[in-house]
N, C-alpha and C positions, 0 to 999 in steps of 0.2 A: 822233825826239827827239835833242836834243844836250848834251852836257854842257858846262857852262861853269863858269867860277872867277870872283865877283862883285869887281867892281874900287868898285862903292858897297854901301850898303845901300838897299834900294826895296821897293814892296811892291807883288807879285805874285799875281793871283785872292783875293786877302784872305789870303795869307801874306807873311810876311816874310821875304826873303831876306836875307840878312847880309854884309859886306863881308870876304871872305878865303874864303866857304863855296865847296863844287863844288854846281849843283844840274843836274840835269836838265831841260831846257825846250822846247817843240817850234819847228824849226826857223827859222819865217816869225821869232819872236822872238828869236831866237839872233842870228838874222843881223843883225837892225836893233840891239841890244845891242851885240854888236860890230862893227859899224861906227860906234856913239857912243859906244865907249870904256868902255861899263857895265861891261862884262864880257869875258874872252878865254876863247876855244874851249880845253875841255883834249882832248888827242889822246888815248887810248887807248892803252894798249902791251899789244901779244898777243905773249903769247911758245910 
C-alpha cells in the first residue's frame, strides 16, 4: 500500500476520494495516479 495526497477529486472502489486528502491505495494504482498527475506520493518521515 502507498500513501498519496489527491491533486483531484475521483471516485475510488465506490468511495470518494477528495482533492487535498492523504489516502492510502495499493501500489499498481499509486503508480499510474502519479504518473497522470492525479496524485503525488507522500514520503513517510520516521524519526
Amino acid at each position: 500500500m502507498v500513501k498519496v495526497k489527491m491533486n483531484v477529486q475521483t471516485a475510488y472502489h465506490g468511495d470518494l476520494l477528495r482533492e487535498g486528502k492523504v489516502y492510502e491505495i495499493d501500489e499498481e494504482t499509486a503508480k499510474r495516479w502519479i504518473a497522470g498527475k492525479i496524485a503525488d506520493e507522500v514520503k513517510e518521515k520516521n524519526n
